[in-house]
ROMAR-620931 format. One line per 4 residues: number of its first residue (from 1); their letters; for each residue x, y, z of C-alpha. Coordinates in pm, 1 decimal, padded with zeros to 6 digits. Each point is the difference from the previous one (the first is absolute). Example, Ala and Ser with C-alpha at 12.3 -4.5 7.8 and 13.67 -1.06 7.14 Angstrom:
<nodes>
1 = as = 01230.0 -00450.0 00780.0 | 00137.0 00344.0 -00066.0
</nodes>
This chain:
<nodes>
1 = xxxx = -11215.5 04306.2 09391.3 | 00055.8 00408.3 00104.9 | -00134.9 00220.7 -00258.4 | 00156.6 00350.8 -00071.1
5 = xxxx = -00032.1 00305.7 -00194.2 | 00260.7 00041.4 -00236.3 | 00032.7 00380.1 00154.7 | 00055.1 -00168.5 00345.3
9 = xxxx = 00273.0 -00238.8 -00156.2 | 00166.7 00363.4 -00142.5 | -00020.8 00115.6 00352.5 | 00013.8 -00247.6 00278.4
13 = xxxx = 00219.3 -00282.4 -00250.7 | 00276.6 -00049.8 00265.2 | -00267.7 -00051.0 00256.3 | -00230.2 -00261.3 -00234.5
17 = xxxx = 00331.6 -00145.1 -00112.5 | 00085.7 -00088.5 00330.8 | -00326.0 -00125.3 00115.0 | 00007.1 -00230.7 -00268.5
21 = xxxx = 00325.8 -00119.8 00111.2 | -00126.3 -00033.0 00329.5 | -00328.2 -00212.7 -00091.1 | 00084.7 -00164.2 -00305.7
25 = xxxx = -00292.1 00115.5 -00129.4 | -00080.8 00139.2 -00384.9 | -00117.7 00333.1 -00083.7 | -00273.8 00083.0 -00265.0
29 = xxxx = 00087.3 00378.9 -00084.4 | -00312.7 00154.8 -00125.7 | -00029.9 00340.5 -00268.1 | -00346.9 00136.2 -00016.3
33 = xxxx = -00135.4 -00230.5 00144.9 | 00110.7 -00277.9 -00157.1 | 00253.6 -00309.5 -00000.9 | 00334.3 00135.1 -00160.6
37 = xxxx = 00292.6 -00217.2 00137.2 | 00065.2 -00241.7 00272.1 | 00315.7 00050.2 00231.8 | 00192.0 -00327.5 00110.0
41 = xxxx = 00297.9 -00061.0 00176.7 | 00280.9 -00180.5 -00263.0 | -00007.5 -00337.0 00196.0 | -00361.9 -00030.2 -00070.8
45 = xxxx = 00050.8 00132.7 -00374.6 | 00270.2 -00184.5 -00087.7 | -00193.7 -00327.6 00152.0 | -00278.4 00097.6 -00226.9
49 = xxxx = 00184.8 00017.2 -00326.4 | 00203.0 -00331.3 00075.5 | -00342.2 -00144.0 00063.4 | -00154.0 00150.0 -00274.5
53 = xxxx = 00299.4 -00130.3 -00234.3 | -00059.9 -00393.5 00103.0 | -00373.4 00059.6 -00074.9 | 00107.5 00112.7 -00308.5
57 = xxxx = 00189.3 -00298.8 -00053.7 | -00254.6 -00242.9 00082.6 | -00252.0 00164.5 -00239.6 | 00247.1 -00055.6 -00294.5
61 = xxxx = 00035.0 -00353.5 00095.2 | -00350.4 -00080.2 00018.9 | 00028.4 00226.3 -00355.1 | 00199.1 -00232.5 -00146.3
65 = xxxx = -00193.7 -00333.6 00161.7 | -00294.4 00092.4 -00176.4 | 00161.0 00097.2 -00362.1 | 00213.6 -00332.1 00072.3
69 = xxxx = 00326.4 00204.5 -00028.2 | 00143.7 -00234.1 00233.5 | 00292.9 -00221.2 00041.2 | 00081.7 -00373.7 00103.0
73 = xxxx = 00239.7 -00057.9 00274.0 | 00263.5 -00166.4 -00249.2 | -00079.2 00309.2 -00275.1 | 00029.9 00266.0 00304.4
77 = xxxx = 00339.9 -00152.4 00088.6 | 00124.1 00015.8 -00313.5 | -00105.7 00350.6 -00022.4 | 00144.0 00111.5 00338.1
81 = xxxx = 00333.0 -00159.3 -00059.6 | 00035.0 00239.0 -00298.8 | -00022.3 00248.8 00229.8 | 00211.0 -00100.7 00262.4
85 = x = 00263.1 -00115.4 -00213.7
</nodes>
Protein backbone atom coordinates (compact mmCIF):
# COMPACT_ATOMS: atom_id res chain seq x y z
CA UNK A 1 0.00 0.00 0.00
CA UNK A 2 1.41 3.82 -1.24
CA UNK A 3 1.32 6.20 1.53
CA UNK A 4 0.72 10.01 0.92
CA UNK A 5 0.55 13.28 2.51
CA UNK A 6 -2.72 14.66 2.48
CA UNK A 7 -0.90 18.06 1.04
CA UNK A 8 0.46 15.84 -1.84
CA UNK A 9 -3.15 14.39 -2.48
CA UNK A 10 -4.25 18.48 -2.63
CA UNK A 11 -1.51 18.84 -5.12
CA UNK A 12 -0.50 15.93 -7.21
CA UNK A 13 -4.47 14.14 -6.78
CA UNK A 14 -4.87 13.65 -10.59
CA UNK A 15 -1.45 12.13 -10.67
CA UNK A 16 -2.04 9.66 -7.33
CA UNK A 17 -5.54 9.13 -8.70
CA UNK A 18 -4.26 7.77 -11.70
CA UNK A 19 -1.55 5.71 -10.33
CA UNK A 20 -3.97 4.05 -8.34
CA UNK A 21 -5.90 3.30 -11.34
CA UNK A 22 -2.97 2.07 -12.91
CA UNK A 23 -1.81 -0.41 -9.98
CA UNK A 24 -4.84 -1.21 -8.26
CA UNK A 25 -3.27 -0.39 -5.36
CA UNK A 26 -4.78 1.57 -2.00
CA UNK A 27 -3.56 4.71 -0.66
CA UNK A 28 -3.08 5.52 3.12
CA UNK A 29 -3.20 9.50 3.08
CA UNK A 30 -1.35 10.64 6.08
CA UNK A 31 -1.92 14.40 8.19
CA UNK A 32 0.83 15.08 10.62
CA UNK A 33 2.09 12.31 10.51
CA UNK A 34 -0.48 10.17 10.98
CA UNK A 35 -3.16 7.69 9.35
CA UNK A 36 -6.20 9.95 8.25
CA UNK A 37 -8.01 8.14 5.31
CA UNK A 38 -7.39 5.39 2.91
CA UNK A 39 -8.01 6.01 -0.94
CA UNK A 40 -9.58 3.01 -2.98
CA UNK A 41 -10.73 2.63 -6.28
CA UNK A 42 -14.93 1.97 -6.19
CA UNK A 43 -14.55 -1.68 -7.52
CA UNK A 44 -12.51 -2.52 -4.55
CA UNK A 45 -14.92 -0.39 -2.15
CA UNK A 46 -17.92 -1.47 -3.29
CA UNK A 47 -16.47 -5.29 -3.04
CA UNK A 48 -15.67 -4.42 0.50
CA UNK A 49 -19.04 -3.25 1.65
CA UNK A 50 -20.93 -6.19 -0.20
CA UNK A 51 -18.48 -8.36 1.67
CA UNK A 52 -18.73 -6.66 4.70
CA UNK A 53 -22.74 -6.86 4.44
CA UNK A 54 -22.74 -10.96 4.17
CA UNK A 55 -20.39 -10.95 7.23
CA UNK A 56 -22.83 -9.04 8.75
CA UNK A 57 -25.36 -11.44 7.94
CA UNK A 58 -23.68 -14.43 9.10
CA UNK A 59 -22.97 -12.84 12.53
CA UNK A 60 -26.79 -12.31 13.05
CA UNK A 61 -27.40 -15.83 12.18
CA UNK A 62 -25.01 -17.31 14.43
CA UNK A 63 -26.87 -14.36 16.81
CA UNK A 64 -29.87 -15.92 16.59
CA UNK A 65 -28.38 -19.82 16.78
CA UNK A 66 -27.16 -19.14 20.04
CA UNK A 67 -30.37 -17.16 21.61
CA UNK A 68 -32.35 -20.09 19.71
CA UNK A 69 -34.29 -17.45 17.67
CA UNK A 70 -34.46 -19.89 15.02
CA UNK A 71 -36.89 -21.54 12.79
CA UNK A 72 -37.85 -25.18 11.56
CA UNK A 73 -37.96 -25.84 7.93
CA UNK A 74 -41.90 -26.43 8.03
CA UNK A 75 -42.25 -23.05 10.53
CA UNK A 76 -39.76 -21.06 8.03
CA UNK A 77 -42.04 -22.05 5.11
CA UNK A 78 -44.90 -21.03 6.58
CA UNK A 79 -43.32 -17.82 7.39
CA UNK A 80 -41.86 -17.15 3.90
CA UNK A 81 -45.06 -17.93 2.12
CA UNK A 82 -46.57 -14.96 4.04
CA UNK A 83 -44.24 -13.08 2.44
CA UNK A 84 -44.33 -14.17 -0.90
CA UNK A 85 -47.91 -14.35 -1.07
Amino acid sequence: MKTELVTNLKRQATRILADMRETGESVLITEHGKPSAYLVDVDSFEFMENKLRVLEGIVRGERAVVEERVYSEEEATKQMSKWLD
